[in-house]
mmCIF file of the protein (N, C-alpha, C, O) and its ligand, coordinates in Angstrom:
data_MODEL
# 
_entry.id   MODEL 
# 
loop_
_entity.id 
_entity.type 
_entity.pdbx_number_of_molecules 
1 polymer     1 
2 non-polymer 1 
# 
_entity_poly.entity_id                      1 
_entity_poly.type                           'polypeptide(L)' 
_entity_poly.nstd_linkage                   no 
_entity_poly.nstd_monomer                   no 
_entity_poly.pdbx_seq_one_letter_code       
;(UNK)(UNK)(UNK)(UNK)(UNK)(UNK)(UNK)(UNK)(UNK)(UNK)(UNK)(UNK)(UNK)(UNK)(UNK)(UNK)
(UNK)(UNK)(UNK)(UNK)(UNK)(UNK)(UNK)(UNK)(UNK)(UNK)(UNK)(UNK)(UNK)(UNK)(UNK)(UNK)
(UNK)(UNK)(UNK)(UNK)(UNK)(UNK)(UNK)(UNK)(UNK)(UNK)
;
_entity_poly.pdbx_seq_one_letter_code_can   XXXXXXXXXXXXXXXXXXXXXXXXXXXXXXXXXXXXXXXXXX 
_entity_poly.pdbx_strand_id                 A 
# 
loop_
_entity_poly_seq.entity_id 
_entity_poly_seq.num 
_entity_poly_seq.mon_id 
_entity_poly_seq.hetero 
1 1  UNK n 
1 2  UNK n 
1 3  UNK n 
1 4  UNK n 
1 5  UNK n 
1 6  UNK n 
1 7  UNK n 
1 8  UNK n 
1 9  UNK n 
1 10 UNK n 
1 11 UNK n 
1 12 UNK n 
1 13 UNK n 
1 14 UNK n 
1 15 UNK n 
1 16 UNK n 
1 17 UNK n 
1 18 UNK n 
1 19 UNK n 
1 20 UNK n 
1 21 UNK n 
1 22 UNK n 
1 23 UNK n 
1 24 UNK n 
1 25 UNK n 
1 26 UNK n 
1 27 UNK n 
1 28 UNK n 
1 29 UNK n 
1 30 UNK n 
1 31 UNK n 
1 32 UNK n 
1 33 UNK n 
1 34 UNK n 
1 35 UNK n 
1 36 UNK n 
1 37 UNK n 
1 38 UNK n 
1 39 UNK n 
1 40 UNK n 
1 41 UNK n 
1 42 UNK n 
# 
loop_
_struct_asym.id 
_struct_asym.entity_id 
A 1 
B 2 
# 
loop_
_chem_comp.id 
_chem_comp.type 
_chem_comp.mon_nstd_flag 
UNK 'L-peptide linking' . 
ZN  non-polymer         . 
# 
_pdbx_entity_nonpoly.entity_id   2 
_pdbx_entity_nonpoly.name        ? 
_pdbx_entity_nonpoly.comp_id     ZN 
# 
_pdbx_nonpoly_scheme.asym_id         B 
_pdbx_nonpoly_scheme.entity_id       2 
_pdbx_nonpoly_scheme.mon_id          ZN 
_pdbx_nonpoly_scheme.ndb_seq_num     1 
_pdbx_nonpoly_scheme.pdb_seq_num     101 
_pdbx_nonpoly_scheme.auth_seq_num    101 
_pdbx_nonpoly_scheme.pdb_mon_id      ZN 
_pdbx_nonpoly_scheme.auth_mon_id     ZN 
_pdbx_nonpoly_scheme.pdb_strand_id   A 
_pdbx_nonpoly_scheme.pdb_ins_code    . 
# 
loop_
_atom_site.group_PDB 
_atom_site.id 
_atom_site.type_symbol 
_atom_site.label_atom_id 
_atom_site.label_alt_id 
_atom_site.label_comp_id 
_atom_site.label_asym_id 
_atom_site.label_entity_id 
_atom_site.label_seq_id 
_atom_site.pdbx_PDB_ins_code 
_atom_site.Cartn_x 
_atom_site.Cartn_y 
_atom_site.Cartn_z 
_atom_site.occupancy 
_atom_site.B_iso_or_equiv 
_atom_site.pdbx_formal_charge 
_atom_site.auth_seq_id 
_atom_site.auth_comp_id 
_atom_site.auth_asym_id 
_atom_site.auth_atom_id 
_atom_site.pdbx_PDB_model_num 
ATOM   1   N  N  . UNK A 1 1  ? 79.587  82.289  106.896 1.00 0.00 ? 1   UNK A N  1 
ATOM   2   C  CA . UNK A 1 1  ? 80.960  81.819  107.069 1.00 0.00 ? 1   UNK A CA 1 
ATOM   3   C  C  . UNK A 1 1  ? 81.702  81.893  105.743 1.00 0.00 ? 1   UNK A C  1 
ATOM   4   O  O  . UNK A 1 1  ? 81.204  81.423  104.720 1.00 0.00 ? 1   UNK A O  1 
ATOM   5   N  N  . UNK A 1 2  ? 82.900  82.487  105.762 1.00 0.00 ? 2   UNK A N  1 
ATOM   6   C  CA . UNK A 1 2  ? 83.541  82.824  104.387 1.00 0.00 ? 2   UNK A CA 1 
ATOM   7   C  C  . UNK A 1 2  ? 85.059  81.560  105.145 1.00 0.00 ? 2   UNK A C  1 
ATOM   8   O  O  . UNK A 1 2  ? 85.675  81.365  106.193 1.00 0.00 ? 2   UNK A O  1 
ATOM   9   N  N  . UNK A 1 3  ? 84.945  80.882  103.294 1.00 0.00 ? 3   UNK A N  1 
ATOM   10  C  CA . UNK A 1 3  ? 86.130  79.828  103.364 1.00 0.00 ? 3   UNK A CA 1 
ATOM   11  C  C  . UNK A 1 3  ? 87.076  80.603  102.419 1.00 0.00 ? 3   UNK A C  1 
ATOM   12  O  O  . UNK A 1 3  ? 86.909  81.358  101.461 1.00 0.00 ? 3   UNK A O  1 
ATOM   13  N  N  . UNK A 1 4  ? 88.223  80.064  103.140 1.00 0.00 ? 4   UNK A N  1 
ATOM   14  C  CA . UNK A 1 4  ? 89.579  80.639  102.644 1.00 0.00 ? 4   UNK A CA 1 
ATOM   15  C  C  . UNK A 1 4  ? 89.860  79.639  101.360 1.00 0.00 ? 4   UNK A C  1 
ATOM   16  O  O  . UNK A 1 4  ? 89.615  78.440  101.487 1.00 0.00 ? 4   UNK A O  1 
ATOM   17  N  N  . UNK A 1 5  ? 90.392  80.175  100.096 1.00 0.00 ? 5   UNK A N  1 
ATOM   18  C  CA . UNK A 1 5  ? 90.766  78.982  99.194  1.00 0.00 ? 5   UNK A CA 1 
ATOM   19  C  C  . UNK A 1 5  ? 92.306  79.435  98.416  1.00 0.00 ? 5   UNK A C  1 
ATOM   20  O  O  . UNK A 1 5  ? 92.912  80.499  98.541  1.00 0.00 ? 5   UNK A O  1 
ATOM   21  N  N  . UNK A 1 6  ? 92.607  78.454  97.742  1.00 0.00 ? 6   UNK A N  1 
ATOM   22  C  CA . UNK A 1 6  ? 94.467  78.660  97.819  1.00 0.00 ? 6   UNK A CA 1 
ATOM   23  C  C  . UNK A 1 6  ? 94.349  79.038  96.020  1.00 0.00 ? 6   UNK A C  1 
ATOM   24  O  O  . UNK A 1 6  ? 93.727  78.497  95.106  1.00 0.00 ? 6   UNK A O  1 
ATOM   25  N  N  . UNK A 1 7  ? 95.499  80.518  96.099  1.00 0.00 ? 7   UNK A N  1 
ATOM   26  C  CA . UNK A 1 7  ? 95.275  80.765  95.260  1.00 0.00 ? 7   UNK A CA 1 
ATOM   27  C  C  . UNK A 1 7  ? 97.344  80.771  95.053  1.00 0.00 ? 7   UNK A C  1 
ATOM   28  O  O  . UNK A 1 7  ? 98.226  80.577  95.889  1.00 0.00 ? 7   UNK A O  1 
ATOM   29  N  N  . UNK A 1 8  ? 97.403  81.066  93.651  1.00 0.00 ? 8   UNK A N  1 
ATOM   30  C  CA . UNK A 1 8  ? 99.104  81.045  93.511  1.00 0.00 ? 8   UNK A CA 1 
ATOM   31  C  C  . UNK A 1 8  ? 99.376  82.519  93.152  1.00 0.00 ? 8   UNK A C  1 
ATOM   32  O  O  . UNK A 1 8  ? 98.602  82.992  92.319  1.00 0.00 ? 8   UNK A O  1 
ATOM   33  N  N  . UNK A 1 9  ? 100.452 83.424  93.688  1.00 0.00 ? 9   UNK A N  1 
ATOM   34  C  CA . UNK A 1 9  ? 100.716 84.382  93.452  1.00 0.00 ? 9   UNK A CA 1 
ATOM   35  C  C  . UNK A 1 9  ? 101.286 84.644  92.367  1.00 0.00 ? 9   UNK A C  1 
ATOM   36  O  O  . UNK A 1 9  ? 102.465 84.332  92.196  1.00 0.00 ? 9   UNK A O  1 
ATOM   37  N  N  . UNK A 1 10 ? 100.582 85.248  91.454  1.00 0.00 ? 10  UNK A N  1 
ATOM   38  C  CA . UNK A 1 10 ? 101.369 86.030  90.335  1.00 0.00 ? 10  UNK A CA 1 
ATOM   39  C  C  . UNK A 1 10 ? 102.962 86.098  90.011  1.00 0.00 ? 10  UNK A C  1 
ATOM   40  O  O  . UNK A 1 10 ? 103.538 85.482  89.115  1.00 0.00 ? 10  UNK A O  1 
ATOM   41  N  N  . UNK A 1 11 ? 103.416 86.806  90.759  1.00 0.00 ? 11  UNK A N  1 
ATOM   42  C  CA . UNK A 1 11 ? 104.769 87.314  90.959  1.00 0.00 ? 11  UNK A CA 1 
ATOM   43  C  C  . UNK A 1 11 ? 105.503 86.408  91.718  1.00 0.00 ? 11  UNK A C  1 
ATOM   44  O  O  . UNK A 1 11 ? 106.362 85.967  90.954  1.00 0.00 ? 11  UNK A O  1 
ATOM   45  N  N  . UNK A 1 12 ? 105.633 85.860  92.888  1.00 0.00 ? 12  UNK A N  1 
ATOM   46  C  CA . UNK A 1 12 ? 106.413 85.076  93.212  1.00 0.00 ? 12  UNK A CA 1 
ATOM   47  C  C  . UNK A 1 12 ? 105.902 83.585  93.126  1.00 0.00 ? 12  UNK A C  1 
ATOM   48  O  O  . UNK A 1 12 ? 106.844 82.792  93.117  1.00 0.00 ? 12  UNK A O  1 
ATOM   49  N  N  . UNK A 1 13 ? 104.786 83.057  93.068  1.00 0.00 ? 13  UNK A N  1 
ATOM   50  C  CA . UNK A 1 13 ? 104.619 82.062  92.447  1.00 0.00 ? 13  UNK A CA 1 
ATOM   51  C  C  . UNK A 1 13 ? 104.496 80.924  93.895  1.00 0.00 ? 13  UNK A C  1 
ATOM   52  O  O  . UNK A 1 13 ? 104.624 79.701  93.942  1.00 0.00 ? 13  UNK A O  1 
ATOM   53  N  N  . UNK A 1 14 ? 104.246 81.773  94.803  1.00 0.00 ? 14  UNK A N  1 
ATOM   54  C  CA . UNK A 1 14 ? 103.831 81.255  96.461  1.00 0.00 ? 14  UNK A CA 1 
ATOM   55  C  C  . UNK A 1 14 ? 102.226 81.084  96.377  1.00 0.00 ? 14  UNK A C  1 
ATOM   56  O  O  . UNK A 1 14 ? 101.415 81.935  96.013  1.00 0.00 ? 14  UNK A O  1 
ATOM   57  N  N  . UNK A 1 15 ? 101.950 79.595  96.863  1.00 0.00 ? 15  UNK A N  1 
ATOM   58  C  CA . UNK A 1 15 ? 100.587 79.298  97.239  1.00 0.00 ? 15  UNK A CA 1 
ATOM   59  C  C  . UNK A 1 15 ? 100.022 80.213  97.796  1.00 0.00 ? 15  UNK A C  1 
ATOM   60  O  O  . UNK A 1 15 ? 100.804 81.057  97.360  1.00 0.00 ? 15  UNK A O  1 
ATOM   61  N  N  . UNK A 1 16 ? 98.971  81.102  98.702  1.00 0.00 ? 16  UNK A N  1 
ATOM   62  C  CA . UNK A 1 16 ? 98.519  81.652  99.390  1.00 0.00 ? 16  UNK A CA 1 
ATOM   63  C  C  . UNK A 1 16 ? 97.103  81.496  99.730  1.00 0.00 ? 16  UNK A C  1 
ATOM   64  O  O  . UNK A 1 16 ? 96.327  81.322  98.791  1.00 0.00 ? 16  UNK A O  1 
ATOM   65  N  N  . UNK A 1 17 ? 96.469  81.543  101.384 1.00 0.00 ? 17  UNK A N  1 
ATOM   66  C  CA . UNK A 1 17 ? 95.234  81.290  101.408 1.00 0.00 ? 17  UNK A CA 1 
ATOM   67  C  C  . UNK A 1 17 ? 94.373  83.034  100.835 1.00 0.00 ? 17  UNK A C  1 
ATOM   68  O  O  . UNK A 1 17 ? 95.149  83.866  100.366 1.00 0.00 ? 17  UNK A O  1 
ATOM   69  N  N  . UNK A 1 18 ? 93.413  83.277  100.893 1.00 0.00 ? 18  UNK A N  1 
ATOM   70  C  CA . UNK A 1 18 ? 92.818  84.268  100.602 1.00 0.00 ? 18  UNK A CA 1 
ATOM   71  C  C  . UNK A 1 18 ? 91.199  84.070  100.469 1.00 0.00 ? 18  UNK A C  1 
ATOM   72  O  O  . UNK A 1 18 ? 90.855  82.955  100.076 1.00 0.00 ? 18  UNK A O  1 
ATOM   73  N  N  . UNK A 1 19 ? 90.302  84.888  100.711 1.00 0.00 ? 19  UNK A N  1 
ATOM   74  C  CA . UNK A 1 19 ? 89.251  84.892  100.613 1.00 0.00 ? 19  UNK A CA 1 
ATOM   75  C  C  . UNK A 1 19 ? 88.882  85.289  99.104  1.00 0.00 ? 19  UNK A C  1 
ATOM   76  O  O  . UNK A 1 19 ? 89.423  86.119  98.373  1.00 0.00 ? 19  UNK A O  1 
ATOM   77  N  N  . UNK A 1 20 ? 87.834  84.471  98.873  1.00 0.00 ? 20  UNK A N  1 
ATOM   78  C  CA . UNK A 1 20 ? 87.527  84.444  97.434  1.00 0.00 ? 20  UNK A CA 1 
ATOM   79  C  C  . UNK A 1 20 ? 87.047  85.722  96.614  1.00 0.00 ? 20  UNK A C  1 
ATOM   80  O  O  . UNK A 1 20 ? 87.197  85.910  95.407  1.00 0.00 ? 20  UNK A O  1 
ATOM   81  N  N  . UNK A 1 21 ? 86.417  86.582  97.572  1.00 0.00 ? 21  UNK A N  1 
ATOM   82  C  CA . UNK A 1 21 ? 86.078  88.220  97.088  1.00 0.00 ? 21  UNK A CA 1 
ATOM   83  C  C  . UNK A 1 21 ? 86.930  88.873  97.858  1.00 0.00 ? 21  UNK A C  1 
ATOM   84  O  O  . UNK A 1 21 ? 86.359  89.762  98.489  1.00 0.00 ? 21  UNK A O  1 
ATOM   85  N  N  . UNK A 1 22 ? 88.508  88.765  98.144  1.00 0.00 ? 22  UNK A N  1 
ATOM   86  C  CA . UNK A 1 22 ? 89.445  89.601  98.731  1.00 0.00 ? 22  UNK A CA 1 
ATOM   87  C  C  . UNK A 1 22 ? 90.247  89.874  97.494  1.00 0.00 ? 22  UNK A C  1 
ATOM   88  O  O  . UNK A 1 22 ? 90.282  89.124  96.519  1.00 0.00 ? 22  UNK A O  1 
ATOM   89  N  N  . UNK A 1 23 ? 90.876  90.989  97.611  1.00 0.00 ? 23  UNK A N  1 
ATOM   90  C  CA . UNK A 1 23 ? 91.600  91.900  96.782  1.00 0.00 ? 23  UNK A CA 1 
ATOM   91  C  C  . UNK A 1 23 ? 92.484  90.428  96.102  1.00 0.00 ? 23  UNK A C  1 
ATOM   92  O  O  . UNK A 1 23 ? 92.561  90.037  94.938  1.00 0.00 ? 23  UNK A O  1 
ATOM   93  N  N  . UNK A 1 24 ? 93.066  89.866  97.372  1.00 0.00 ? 24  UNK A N  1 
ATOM   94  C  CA . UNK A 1 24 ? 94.324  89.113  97.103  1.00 0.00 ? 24  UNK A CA 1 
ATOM   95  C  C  . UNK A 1 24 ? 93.974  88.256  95.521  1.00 0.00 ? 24  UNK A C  1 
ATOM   96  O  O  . UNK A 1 24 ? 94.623  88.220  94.476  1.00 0.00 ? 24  UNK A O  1 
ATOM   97  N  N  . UNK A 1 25 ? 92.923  87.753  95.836  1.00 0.00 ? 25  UNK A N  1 
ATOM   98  C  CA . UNK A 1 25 ? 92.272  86.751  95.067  1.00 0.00 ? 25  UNK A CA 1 
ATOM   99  C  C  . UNK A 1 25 ? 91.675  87.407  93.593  1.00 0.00 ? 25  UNK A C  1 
ATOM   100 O  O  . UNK A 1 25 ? 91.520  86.745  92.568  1.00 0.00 ? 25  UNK A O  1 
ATOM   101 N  N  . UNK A 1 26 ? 91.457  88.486  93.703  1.00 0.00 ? 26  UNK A N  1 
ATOM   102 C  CA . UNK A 1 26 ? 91.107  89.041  92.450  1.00 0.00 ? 26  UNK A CA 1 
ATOM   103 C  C  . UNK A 1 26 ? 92.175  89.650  91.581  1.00 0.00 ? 26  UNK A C  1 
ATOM   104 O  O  . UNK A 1 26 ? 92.002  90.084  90.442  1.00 0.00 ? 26  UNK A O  1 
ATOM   105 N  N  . UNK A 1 27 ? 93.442  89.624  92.346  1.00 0.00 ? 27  UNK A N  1 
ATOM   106 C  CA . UNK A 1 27 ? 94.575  90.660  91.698  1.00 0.00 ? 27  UNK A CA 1 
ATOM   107 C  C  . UNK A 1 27 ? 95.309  89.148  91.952  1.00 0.00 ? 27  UNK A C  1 
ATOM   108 O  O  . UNK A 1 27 ? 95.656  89.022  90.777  1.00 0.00 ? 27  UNK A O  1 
ATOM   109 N  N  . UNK A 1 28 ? 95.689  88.201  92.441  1.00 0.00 ? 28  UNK A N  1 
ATOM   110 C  CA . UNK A 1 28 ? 96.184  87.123  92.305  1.00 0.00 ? 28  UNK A CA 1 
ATOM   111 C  C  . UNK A 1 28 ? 97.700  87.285  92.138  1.00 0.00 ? 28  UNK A C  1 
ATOM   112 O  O  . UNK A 1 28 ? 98.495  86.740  91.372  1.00 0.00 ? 28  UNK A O  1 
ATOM   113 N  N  . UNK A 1 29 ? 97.882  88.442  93.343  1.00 0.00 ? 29  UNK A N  1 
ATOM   114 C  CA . UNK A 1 29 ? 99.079  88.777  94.017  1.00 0.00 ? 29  UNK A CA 1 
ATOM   115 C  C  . UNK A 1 29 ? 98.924  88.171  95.551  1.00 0.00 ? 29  UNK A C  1 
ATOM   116 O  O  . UNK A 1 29 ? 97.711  88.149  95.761  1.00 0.00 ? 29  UNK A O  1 
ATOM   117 N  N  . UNK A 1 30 ? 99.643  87.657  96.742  1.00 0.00 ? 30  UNK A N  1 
ATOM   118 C  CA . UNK A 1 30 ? 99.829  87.244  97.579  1.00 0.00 ? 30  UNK A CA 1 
ATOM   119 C  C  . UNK A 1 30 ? 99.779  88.160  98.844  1.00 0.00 ? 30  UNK A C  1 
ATOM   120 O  O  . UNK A 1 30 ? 99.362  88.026  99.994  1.00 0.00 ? 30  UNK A O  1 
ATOM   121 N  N  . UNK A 1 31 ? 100.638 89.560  97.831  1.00 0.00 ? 31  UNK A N  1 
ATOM   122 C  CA . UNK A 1 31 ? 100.763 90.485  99.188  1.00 0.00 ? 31  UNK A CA 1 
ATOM   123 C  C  . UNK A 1 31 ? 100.747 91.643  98.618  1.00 0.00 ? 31  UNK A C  1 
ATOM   124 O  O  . UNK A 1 31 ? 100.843 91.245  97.457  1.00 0.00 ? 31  UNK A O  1 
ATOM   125 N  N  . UNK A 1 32 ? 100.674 93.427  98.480  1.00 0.00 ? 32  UNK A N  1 
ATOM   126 C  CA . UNK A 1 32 ? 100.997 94.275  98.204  1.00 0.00 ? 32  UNK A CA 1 
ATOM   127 C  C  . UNK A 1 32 ? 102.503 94.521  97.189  1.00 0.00 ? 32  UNK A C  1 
ATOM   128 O  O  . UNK A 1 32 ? 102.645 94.959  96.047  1.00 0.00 ? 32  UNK A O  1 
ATOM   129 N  N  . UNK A 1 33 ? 103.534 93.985  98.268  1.00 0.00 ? 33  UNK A N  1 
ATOM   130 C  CA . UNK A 1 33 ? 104.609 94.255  97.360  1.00 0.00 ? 33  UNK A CA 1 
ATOM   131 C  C  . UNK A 1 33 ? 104.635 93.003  96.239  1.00 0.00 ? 33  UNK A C  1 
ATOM   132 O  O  . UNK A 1 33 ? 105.077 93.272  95.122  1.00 0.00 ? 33  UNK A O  1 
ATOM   133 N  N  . UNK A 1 34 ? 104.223 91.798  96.488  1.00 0.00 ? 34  UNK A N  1 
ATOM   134 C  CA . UNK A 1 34 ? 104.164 91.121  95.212  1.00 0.00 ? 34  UNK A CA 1 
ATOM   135 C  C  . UNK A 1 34 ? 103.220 92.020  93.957  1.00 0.00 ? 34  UNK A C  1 
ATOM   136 O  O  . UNK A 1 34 ? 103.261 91.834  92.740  1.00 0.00 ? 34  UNK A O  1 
ATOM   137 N  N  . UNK A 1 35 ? 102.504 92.888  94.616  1.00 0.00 ? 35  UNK A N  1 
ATOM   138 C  CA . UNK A 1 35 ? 101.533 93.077  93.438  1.00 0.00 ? 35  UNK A CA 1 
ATOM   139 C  C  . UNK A 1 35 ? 102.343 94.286  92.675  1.00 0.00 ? 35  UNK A C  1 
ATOM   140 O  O  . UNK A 1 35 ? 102.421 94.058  91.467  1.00 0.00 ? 35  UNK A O  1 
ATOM   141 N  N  . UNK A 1 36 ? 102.928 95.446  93.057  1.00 0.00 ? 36  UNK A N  1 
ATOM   142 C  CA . UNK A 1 36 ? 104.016 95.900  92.719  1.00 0.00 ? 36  UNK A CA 1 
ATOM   143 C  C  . UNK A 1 36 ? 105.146 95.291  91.969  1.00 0.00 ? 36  UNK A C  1 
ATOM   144 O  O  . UNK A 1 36 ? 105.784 95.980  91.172  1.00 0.00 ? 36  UNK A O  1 
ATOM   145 N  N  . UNK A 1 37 ? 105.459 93.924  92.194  1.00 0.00 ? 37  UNK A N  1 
ATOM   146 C  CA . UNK A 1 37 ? 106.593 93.174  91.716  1.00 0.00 ? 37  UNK A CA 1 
ATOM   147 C  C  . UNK A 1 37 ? 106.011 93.134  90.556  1.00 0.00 ? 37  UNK A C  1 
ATOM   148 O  O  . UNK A 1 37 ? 106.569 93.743  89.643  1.00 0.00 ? 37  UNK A O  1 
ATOM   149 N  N  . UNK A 1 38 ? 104.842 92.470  90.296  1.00 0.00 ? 38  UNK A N  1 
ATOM   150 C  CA . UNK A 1 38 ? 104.064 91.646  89.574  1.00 0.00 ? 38  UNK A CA 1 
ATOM   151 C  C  . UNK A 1 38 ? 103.395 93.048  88.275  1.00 0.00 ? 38  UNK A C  1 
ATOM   152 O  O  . UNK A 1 38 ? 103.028 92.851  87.116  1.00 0.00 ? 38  UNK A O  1 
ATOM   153 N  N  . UNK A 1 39 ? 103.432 94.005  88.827  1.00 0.00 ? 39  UNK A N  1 
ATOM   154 C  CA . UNK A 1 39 ? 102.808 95.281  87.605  1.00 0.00 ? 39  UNK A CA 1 
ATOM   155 C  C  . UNK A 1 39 ? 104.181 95.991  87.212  1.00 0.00 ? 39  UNK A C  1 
ATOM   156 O  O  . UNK A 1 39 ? 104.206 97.031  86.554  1.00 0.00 ? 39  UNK A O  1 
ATOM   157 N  N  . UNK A 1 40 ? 105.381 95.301  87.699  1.00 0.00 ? 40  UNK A N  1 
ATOM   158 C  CA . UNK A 1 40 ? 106.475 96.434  87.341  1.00 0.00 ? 40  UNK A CA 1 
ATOM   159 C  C  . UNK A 1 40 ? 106.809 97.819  87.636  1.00 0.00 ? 40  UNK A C  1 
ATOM   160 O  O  . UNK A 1 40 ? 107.515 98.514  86.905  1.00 0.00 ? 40  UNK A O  1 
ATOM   161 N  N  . UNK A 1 41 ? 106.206 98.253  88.883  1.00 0.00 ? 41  UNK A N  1 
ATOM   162 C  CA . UNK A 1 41 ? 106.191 99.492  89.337  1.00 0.00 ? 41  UNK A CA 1 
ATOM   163 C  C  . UNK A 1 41 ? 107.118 99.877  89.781  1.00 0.00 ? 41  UNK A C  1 
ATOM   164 O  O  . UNK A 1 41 ? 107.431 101.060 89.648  1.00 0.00 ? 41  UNK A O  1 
ATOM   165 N  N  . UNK A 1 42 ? 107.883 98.981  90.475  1.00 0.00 ? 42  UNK A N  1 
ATOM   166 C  CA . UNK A 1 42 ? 109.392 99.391  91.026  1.00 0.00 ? 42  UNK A CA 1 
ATOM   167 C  C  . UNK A 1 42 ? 110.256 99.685  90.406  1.00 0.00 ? 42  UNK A C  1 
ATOM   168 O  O  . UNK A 1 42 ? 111.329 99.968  90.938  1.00 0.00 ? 42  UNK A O  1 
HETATM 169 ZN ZN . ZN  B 2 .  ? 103.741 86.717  96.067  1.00 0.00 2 101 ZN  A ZN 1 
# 
């Protein structure tokens, strides 16, 4: 059983749940385009 734990997004600075070995949680972006926001790619 994998527990979800709350991590804060980088870039917009929104709580988010995420799994602890999920992308979200290791890049500590919320969503794709936050992670874009968040590296300045746009
Ligand atoms: Zn975000």
């Amino acid at each position: 059983m994998s527990e979800f734990e709350t991590y804060e997004c980088t870039a917009c600075g929104e709580s988010f749940a995420a799994l602890p070995d999920a992308n979200a949680a290791t890049n500590g972006y919320c969503s794709p385009a936050c992670e874009v926001e968040g590296k300045g790619l746009h």
